[in-house]
Every structure is written in structure tokens, then in C-alpha cells.
C-alpha positions in Angstrom: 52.5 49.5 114.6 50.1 47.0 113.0 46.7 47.8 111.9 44.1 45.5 112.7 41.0 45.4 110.1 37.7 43.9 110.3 37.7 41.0 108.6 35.4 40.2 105.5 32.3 38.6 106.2 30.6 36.6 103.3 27.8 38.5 103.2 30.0 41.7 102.2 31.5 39.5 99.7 28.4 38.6 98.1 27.4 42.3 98.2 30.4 43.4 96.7 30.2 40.6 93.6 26.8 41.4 93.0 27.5 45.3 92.5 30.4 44.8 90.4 28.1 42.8 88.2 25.5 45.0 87.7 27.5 48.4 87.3 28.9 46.3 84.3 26.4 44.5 82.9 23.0 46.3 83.6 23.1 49.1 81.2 23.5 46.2 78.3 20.9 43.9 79.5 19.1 47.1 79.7 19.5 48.3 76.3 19.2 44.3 75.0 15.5 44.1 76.4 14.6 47.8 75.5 15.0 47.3 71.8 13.0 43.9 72.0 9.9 45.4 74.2 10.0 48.9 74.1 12.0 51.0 76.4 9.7 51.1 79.7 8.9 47.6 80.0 12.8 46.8 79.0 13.6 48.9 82.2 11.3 47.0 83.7 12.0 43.8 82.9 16.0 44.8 83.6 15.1 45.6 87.1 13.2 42.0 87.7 15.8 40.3 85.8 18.3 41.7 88.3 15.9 41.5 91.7 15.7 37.7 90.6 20.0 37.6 90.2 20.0 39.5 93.5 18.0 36.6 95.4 19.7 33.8 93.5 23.2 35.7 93.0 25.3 32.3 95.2 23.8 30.2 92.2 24.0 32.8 88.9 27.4 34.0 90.3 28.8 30.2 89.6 27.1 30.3 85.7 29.2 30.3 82.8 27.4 33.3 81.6 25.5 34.8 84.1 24.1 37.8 82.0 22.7 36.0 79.1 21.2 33.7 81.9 19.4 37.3 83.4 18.3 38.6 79.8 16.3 35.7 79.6 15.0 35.9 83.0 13.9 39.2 82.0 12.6 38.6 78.5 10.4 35.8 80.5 9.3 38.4 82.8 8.3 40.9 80.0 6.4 37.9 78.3 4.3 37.3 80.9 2.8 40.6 80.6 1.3 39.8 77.0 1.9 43.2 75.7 2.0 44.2 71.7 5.7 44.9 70.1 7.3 47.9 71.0 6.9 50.7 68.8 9.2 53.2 67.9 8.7 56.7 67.9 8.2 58.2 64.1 10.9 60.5 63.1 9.7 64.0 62.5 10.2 65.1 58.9 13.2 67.7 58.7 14.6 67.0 62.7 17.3 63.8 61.4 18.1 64.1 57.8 20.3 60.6 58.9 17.8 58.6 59.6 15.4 57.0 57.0 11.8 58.0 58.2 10.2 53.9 57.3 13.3 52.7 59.9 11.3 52.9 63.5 7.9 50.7 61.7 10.1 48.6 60.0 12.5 47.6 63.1 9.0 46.8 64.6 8.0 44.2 62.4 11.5 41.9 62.7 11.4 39.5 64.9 12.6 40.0 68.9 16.1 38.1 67.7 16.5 39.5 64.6 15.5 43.4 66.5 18.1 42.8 69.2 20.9 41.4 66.2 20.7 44.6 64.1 20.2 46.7 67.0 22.9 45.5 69.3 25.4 45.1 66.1 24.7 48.7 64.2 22.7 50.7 67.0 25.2 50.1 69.7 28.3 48.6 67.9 28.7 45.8 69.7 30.4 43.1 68.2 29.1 40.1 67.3 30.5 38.0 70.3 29.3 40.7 72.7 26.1 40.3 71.2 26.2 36.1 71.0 27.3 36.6 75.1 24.9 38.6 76.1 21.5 37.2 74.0 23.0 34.0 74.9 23.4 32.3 71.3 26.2 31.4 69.2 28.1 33.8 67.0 26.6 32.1 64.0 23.4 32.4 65.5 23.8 36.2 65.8 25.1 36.7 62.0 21.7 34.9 60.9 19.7 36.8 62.9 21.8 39.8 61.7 21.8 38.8 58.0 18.0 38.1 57.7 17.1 41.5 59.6 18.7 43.5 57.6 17.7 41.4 54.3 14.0 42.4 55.8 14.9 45.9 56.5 16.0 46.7 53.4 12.7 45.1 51.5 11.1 47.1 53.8 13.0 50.6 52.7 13.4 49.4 49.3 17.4 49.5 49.5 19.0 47.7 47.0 22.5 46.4 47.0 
């Protein structure tokens, strides 16, 4: 006996894309605009940048890279707000013997490329290509932004090689 199915309508289609995408890329694009605006207007920004992909998804589907596309969509959106850069919390004395207490002030004062770089590359070990996809720059692009954050970060902490 043959089983008849409902077809697939476009609309279901387009549904279906659109999920895929996001259960894949939004927890980077999350984390990408976190580090650059603090975490609460990076979730924020995350969830325009997606509304926007949502309502233009036949276009942004098409792109050769539709996530870096979104990330600046939602480092626009977090612009337009005109607030100060993120801080980060201050590590307690004693609580993370690992992590240098200067490093949360110190990641503030970098730049938004040169934050997302050293976050992305050490904070989340992504590679540099992931990084270049998703920021939406070249490789070579990334490794500057990489090399002169952490040439400011160590001035900062006084590290010396």
C-alpha cells in the first residue's frame, strides 16, 4: 500500500532553513557580540540580529556568509544604543587562582576587534578561520587583531616574553 504525504509547502521550507541556522549559529553570534558589549546587550543585540535574518531570511539565506552578515546587523543594533564598553566583572581575590585579577579591566580597554580576536581565539578556542567567518574579516585580519590584543594585554599585566 502507498502512503501518501502532504507535500512541502515553501513556507515550511523556509521555516525549516531558518531553524537549522540558528540552532547552529546563534550561540556563536551570541558569544561574538557578548564579549564586544557586555553580555546583556550582546543577548540583545543577538536576538535583533536574528528577528532582522528572520524577516529577510529568502535574501540572507542566498549570502555567502550569512552569519557574519547577522553579527554586523547586530553590532549596528548595539551601536545605536550609545552605551559605554562592557565591563567585566572583577575577579574576587582567592575564588580563581587561574585567572590574573588586572584581566577583566584590561580586556575592556582593547578595542571591540581586537576583544572579540583574543576572546574568540583563547576564551572559546575557536580557530582563526572560525573567527575570520564569523566577524566577517580575513584570517590575516583576525591574527592582527589577535597579535596587537594580546601585545596590549600583556603591557597591561606587565607579562614579558
Amino acid at each position: 500500500m502507498r502512503r501518501l504525504t502532504a507535500p512541502v509547502l515553501p513556507d515550511e521550507l523556509l521555516v525549516a532553513s531558518f531553524t537549522d541556522f540558528v540552532k547552529e549559529v546563534e550561540p556563536r553570534l551570541r558569544r561574538a557580540l557578548a564579549v564586544i558589549f557586555g553580555i546583556e546587550l550582546g543577548a540583545e543585540a543577538t536576538a535583533e540580529a536574528l528577528a532582522y535574518g528572520w524577516e529577510h531570511w529568502e535574501r540572507i539565506e542566498d549570502m555567502e556568509n550569512p552569519a557574519g552578515y547577522l553579527y554586523r546587523v547586530g553590532r549596528s543594533r548595539a551601536r545605536q544604543r550609545k552605551t559605554p564598553r562592557p565591563t567585566f566583572p572583577a575577579m574576587p581575590a582567592g575564588d580563581s587562582p587561574w585567572v590574573e585579577p588586572g584581566l577583566p579591566e584590561a580586556l575592556g580597554r582593547l578595542t571591540e576587534n581586537q576583544r572579540a580576536a583574543v576572546w574568540l581565539v583563547h576564551g572559546f578556542e575557536w580557530t582563526l578561520d572560525e573567527t575570520a567567518k564569523l566577524l566577517d574579516i580575513s584570517i590575516s585580519s583576525v591574527r592582527k587583531h589577535l597579535a596587537r590584543g594580546e601585545r596590549k594585554l600583556r603591557g597591561a599585566l606587565g607579562v614579558t616574553l
